[in-house]
C-alpha positions in Angstrom: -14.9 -42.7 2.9 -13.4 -46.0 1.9 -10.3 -48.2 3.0 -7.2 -47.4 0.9 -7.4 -48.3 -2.9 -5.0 -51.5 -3.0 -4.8 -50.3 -7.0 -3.9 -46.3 -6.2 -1.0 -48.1 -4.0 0.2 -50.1 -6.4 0.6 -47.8 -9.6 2.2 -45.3 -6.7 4.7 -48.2 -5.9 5.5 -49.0 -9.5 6.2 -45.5 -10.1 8.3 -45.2 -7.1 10.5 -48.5 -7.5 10.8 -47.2 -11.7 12.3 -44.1 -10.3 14.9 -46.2 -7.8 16.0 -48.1 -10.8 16.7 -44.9 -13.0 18.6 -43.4 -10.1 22.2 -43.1 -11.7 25.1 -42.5 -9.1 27.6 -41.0 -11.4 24.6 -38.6 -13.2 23.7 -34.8 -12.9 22.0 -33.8 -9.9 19.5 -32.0 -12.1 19.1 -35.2 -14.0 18.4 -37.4 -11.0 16.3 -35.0 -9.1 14.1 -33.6 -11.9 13.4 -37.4 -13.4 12.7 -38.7 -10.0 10.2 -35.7 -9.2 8.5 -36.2 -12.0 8.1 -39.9 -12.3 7.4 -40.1 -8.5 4.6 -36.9 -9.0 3.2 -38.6 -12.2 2.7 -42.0 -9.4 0.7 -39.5 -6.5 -1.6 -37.9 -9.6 -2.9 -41.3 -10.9 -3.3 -42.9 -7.4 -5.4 -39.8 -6.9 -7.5 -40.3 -9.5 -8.1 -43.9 -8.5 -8.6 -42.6 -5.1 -11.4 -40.5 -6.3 -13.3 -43.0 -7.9 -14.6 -43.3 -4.0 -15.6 -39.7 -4.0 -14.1 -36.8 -2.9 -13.8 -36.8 0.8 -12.1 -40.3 -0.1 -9.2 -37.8 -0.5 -8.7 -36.3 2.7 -7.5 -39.2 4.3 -4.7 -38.7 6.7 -2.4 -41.8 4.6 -3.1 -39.5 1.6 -2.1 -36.1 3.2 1.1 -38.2 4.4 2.0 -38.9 1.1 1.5 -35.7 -0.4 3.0 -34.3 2.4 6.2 -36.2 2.0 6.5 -35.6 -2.0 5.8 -31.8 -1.9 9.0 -31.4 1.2 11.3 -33.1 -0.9 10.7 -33.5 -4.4 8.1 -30.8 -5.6 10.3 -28.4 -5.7 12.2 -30.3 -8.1 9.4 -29.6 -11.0 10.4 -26.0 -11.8 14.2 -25.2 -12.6 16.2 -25.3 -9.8 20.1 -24.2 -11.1 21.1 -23.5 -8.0 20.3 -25.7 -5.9 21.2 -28.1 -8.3 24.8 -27.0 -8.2 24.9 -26.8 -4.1 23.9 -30.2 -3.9 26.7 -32.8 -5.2 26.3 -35.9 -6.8 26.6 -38.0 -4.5 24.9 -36.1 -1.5 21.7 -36.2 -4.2 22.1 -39.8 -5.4 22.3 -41.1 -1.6 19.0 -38.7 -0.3 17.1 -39.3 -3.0 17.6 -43.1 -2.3 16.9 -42.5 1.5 13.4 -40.4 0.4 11.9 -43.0 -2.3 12.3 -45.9 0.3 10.9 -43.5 3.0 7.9 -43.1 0.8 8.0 -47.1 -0.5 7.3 -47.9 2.9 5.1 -45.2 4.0 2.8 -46.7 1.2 2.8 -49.5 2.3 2.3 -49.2 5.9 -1.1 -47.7 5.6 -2.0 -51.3 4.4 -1.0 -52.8 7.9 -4.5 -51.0 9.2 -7.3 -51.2 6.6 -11.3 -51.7 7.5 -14.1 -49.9 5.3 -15.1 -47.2 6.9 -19.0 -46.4 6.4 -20.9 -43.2 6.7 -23.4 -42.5 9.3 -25.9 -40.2 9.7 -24.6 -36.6 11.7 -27.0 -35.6 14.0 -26.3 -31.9 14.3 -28.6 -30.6 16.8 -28.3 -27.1 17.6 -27.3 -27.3 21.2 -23.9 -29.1 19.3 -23.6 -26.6 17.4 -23.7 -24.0 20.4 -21.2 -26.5 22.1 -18.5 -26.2 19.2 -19.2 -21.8 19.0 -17.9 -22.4 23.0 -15.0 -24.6 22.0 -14.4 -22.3 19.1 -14.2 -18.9 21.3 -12.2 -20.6 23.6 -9.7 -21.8 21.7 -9.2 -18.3 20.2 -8.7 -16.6 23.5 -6.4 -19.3 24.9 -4.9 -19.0 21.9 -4.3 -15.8 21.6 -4.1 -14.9 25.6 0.4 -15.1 25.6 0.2 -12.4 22.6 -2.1 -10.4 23.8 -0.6 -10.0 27.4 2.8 -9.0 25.6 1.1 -6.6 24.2 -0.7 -5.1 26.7 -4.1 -6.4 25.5 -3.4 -3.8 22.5 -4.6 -5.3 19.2 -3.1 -2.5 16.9 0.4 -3.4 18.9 -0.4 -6.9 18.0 -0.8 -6.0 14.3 2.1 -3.8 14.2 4.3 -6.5 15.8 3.5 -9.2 13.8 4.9 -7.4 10.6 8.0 -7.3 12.4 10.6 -9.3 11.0 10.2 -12.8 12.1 11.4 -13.9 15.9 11.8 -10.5 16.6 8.0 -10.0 18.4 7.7 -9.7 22.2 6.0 -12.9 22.5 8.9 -14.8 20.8 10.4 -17.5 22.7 13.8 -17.4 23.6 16.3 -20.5 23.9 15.4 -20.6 27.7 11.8 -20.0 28.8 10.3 -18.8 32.8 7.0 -19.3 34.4 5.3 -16.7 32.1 6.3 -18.0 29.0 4.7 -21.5 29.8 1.9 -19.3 28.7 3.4 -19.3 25.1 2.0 -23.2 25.0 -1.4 -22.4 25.1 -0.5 -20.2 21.4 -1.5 -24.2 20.4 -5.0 -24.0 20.8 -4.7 -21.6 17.4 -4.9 -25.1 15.9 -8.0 -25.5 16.6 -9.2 -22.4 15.3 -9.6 -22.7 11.8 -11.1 -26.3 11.6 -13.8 -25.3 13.7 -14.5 -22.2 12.0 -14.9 -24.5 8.7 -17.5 -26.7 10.8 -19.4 -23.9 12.0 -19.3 -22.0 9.0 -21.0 -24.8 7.3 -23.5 -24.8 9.8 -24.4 -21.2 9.4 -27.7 -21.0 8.9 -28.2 -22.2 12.6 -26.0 -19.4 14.3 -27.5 -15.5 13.7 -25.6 -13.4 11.6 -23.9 -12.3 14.9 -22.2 -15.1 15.3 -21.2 -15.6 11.6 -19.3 -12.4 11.3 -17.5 -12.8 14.4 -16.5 -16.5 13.6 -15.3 -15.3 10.4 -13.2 -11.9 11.7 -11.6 -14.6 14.3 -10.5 -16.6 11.3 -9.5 -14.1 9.5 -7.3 -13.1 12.6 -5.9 -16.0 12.5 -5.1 -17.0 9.4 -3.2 -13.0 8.9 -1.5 -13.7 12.0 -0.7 -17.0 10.4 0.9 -15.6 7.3 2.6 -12.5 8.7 4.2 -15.0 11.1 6.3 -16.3 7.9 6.2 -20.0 9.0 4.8 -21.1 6.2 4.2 -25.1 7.7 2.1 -22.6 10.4 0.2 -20.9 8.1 -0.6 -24.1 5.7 -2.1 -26.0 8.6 -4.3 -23.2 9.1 -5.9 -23.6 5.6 -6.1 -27.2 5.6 -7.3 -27.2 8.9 -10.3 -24.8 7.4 -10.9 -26.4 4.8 -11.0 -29.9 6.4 -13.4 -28.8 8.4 -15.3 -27.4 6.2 -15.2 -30.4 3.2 -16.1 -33.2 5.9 -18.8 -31.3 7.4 -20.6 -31.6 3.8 -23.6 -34.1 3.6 -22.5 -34.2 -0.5 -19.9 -32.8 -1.9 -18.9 -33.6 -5.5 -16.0 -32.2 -8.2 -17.6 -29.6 -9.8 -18.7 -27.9 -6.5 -14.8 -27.5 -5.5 -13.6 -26.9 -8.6 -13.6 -22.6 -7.8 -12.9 -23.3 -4.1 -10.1 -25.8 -5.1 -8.6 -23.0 -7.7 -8.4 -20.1 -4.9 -7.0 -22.2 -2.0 -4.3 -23.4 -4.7 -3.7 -19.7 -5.7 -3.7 -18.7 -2.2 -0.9 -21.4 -1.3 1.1 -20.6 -4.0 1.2 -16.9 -3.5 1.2 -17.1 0.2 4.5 -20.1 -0.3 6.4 -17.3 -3.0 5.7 -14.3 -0.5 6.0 -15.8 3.1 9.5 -16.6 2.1 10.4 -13.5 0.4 9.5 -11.1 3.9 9.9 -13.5 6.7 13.5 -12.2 7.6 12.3 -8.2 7.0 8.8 -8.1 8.1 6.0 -7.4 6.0 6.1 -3.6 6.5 9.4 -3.4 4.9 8.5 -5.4 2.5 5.5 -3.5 1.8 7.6 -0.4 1.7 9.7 -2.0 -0.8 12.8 -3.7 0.9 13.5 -6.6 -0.6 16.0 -9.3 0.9 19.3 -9.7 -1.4 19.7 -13.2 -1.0 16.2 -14.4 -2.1 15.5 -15.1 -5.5 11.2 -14.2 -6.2 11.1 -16.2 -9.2 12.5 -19.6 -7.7 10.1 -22.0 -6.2 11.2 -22.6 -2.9 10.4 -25.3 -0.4 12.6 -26.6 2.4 15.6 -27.9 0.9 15.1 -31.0 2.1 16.9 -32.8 -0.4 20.3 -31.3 0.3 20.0 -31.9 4.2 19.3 -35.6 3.9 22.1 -35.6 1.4 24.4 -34.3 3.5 23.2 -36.8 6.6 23.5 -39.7 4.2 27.1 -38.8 3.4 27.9 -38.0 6.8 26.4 -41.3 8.7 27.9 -43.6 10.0 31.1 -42.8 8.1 31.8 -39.2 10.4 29.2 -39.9 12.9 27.9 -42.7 15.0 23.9 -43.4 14.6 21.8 -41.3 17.7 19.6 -44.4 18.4 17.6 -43.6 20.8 18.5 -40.1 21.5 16.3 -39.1 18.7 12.8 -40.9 20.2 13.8 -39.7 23.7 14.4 -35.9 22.6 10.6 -36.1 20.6 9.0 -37.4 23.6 10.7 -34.7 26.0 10.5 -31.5 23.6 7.1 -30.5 24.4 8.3 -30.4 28.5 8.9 -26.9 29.4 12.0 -26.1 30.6 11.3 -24.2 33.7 9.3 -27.6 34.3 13.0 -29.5 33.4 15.7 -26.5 34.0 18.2 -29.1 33.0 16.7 -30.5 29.8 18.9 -31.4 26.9 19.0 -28.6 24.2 18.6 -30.7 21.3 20.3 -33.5 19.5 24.0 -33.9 20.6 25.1 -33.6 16.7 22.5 -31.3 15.3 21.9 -31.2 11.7 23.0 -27.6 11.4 26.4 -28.8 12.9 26.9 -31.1 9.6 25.5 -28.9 7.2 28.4 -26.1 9.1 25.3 -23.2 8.9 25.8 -20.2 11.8 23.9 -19.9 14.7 20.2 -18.9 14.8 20.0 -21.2 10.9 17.7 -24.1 11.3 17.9 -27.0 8.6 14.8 -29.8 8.2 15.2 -32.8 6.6 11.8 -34.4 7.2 11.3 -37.6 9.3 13.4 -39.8 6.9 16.7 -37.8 7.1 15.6 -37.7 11.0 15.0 -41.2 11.0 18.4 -42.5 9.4 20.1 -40.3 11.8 19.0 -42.4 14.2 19.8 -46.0 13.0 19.9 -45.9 9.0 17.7 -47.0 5.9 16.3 -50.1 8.5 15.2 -47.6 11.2 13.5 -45.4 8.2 11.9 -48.7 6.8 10.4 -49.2 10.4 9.4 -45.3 11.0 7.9 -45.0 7.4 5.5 -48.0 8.0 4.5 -47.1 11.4 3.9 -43.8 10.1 1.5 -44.9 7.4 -0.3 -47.4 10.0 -1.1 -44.7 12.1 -2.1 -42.6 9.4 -4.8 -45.2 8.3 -5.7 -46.0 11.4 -6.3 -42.6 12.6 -8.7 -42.4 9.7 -10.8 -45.1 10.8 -11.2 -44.1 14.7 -11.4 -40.3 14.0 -14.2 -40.9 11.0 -16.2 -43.9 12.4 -18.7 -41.7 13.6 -19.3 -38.6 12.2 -20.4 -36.3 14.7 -18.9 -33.1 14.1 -17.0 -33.2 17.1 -15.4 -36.2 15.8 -14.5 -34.5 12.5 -13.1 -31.9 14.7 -10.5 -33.7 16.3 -9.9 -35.8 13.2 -8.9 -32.4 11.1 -6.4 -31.3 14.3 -5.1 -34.5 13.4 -4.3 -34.5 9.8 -2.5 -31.2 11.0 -0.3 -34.0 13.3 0.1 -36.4 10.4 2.0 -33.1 8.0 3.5 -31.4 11.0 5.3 -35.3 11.6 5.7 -35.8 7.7 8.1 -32.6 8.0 9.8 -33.6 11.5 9.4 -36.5 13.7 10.8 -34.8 16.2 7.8 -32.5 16.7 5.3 -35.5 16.6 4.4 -35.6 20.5 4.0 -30.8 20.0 1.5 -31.9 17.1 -0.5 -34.0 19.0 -1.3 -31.5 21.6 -4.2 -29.2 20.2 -6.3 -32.5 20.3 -5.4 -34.1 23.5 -6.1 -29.6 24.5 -9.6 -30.1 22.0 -10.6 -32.9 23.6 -10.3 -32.1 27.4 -11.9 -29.3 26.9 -14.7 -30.8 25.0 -15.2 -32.9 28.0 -15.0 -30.3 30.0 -17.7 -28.3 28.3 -20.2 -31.0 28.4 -19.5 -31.6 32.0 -20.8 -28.2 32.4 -23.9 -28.3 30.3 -24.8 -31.8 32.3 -24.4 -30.0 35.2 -26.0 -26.8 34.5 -29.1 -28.9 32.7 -29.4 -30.4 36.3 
C-alpha cells in the first residue's frame, strides 16, 4: 500500500469543481442531480484506476472507502431514473444540497492530503499460536455478540431464526427508546463487528486450522451475515461484507486483478440484490415476504438508497433562515450517544430540532443526511469545510498506523475500522458507537495474550 495518488485527487477534484460550475439554480432537479452524479462518478472511476496502478490492496484504503462511501449515500442513486424523487425534491432544496455535498466531498479529498507518508510492506509472521489467538478472539466475539439475543430468546436458536424474520424493530431483543440494567447487554450485540473480518483472516489461513475449525468458522459467519440481512439495516449488513472481505483481501501475500475478478462479480451481485430486497421486507419481515406480501408503498424496480439528497436539501433551506445553527449540541450529543441511559437516566433524547421535525415525517420515521447535512446543522458550509477535512485526515492517517505493520492482528483492527470510517461517512453522529468494536477488539486482544503469558509461565 502506497500514500494517496496526488494525480487520482486531482482528476477527482477537477471533476468535482466541473460539476459545481454546471450546477444551475433555476434548472430541473433531474437535470442537476443526474449531471452531477454522473460527472462526480466518472471523477471516483478514473481516480480508481490511477489508484490501482499501486496494486490492488492500494484500494482498500480507509480515504478511498470515505469517498466512495460519501458518493454512493448521496449521488449514486441518481444514475438510474429516479421520477419521483425527482419531483419530491424542489429546485431549490436540490440546487442548495447538492452544493453542500460536492464541497463536503471537495474537502474530504483534500484532507487525506493533510496526513500522507508511504507506507511499506513488511513481512507477516503468522505463526500458528496467532492464528489460535485470533480462532479465541473470533469465538468470543461471536458469543458476546450474540449473548443479548440469545438470552431473549431463551438460548433457543430456532426462536432466534423465527424472530429475526419478524418485521424489523419488532424482535424481543429490540431496544426501546428507554433502556434498564439488562438491556446494557444489547451493547455487547457490537462485538458482531468483529465477526466477519476475522472470519476473512482466518479463513485465509485455513490450511493451519483442521477442517473442524473451518466449518464452524464458516457456519458462524454465515450466522451472521443472515442475521445481518434479515435484520433489514442494510448499512448493518454492508459492513458485514466489507468487513469479510477486508479481512480476507489484506490477509493475501499477492493478490492481483484477475484473481478478484469472480469474487469481485458475486460480492457486487450480492450487494445489489441484498440493497433491492432488504428494502423491499424490512417493514413486513422476510416470512411475509416470502409468503408473498409485498409492501404497497415500495417500488421493486427503483434503486433505492437513503434519500440523502432531499434531507440536506431541506436542512439547507431551513438553516439559519427557520432555525438557529446547533453548534456544539451536535459534537456533545456524538460523544454522549454511546452512554447508556440507565448509566445517564437523564440524558438528552437527541438533537433539540431533529431532522425528522423539519422534514414534518411521524413518529417512529428516521431521516439521514450523512455527516455533511449533520455538519451544516451545526455551524454551515465552514463547519462542513472543517468536518470534511478532518474527516479525510483521519482516514489517511488511520491507514498508515493500522497498516504499518502487518501482523494480522493489526489488519484486524484496521478492517473494524474502515467499518468506523462508512458508519461516520453516513452519520457523524454515530462516530464515537463505530469506534467501539475496536477499542472492545483490542482489550480483549490484550486480554488474551495476558493469559497465554501467564498460562506459558
Amino acid at each position: 500500500m502506497t500514500k494517496v495518488s496526488g494525480m487520482a485527487s486531482f482528476v477527482l477534484l477537477i471533476c468535482i469543481g466541473i460539476a459545481y460550475l454546471l450546477l444551475e439554480p433555476n434548472a430541473a432537479t433531474n437535470i442537476n442531480t443526474e449531471t452531477t452524479a454522473k460527472i462526480v462518478g466518472l471523477g471516483v472511476l478514473l481516480s480508481l484506476i490511477i489508484e490501482y496502478n499501486n496494486g490492488v490492496k492500494n484500494l482498500w484504503r480507509a480515504d478511498i472507502l470515505a469517498i466512495i462511501g460519501i458518493y454512493t449515500l448521496t449521488l449514486f442513486e441518481f444514475l438510474f431514473e429516479q421520477e419521483a424523487l425527482n419531483r419530491k425534491i424542489s429546485q431549490g432544496e436540490a440546487y442548495g444540497g447538492l452544493q453542500l455535498i460536492l464541497v463536503g466531498l471537495f474537502f474530504l479529498v483534500l484532507g487525506r492530503h493533510l496526513f500522507t507518508y508511504r507506507l511499506t510492506d513488511q513481512s507477516r509472521n503468522l505463526g500458528q499460536a496467532n492464528v489460535r489467538l485470533l480462532l479465541r478472539l473470533y469465538y468470543l466475539c461471536f458469543v458476546l455478540g450474540f449473548l443479548y439475543v440469545l438470552i431473549t430468546v431463551s438460548f433457543d436458536p430456532v426462536a432466534m431464526i423465527y424472530e429475526a424474520m419478524r418485521p424489523r424493530f419488532s424482535q424481543p431483543w429490540a431496544r426501546g427508546r428507554f433502556g434498564n440494567w439488562f438491556v446494557f447487554l444489547s451493547e455487547l450485540q457490537l462485538f458482531t463487528y468483529a465477526v466477519p473480518p476475522l472470519a476473512g483472516i482466518l479463513l485465509n489461513y485455513r490450511r493451519n486450522l483442521s477442517s473442524y475449525h473451518v466449518i464452524i468458522i464458516t457456519i458462524l459467519l454465515t450466522i451472521s451475515l443472515f442475521m445481518g440481512f434479515v435484520g433489514g439495516t442494510r448499512n448493518v449488513f454492508f459492513s458485514y461484507l466489507i468487513g469479510f472481505i477486508g479481512g480476507y483481501m489484506l490477509m493475501k501475500e499477492k493478490l492481483s486483478l484477475r484473481k478478484l475478478v469472480l469474487p469481485g462479480i458475486m460480492t457486487l451481485t450480492l450487494a445489489y440484490l441484498a440493497a433491492s430486497y432488504m428494502i423491499q421486507f424490512r417493514s413486513i419481515g422476510l416470512t411475509r415476504f416470502i409468503e408473498g406480501y409485498r409492501e404497497k408503498s415500495i417500488d421493486a424496480d427503483l434503486v433505492y438508497v437513503d434519500h440523502n439528497l432531499y434531507t440536506i436539501g431541506l436542512l439547507r433551506q431551513s438553516f439559519p433562515g427557520k432555525h438557529e445553527f446547533l453548534g456544539m449540541e451536535v459534537f456533545t450529543w456524538a460523544l454522549v450517544k454511546p452512554i447508556p441511559r440507565v448509566l445517564w437516566p437523564s440524558k438528552p433524547e437527541g438533537l433539540s430540532v431533529s431532522m425528522e421535525e423539519i422534514a414534518g415525517v411521524g413518529e417512529g420515521y428516521t431521516l439521514a443526511s450523512t455527516y455533511i447535512g449533520e455538519s451544516y446543522m451545526a455551524g454551515g458550509i465552514p463547519v462542513v469545510i472543517m468536518i470534511s477535512l478532518l474527516l479525510g485526515y483521519l482516514a489517511a492517517r488511520w491507514n498508515t498506523r493500522a497498516m504499518g505493520n502487518l501482523d494480522n492482528e493489526s489488519l484486524l483492527i484496521y478492517a473494524l475500522g474502515l467499518f468506523a470510517v462508512g458508519i461516520t461517512m453516513r452519520s457523524l453522529l454515530m462516530f464515537t458507537t463505530a469506534i467501539l468494536p475496536v477499542i472492545g477488539v483490542t482489550i480483549l486482544l490484550r486480554y488474551l495474550r495476558r493469559r497465554k503469558t501467564r498460562l506459558s509461565h
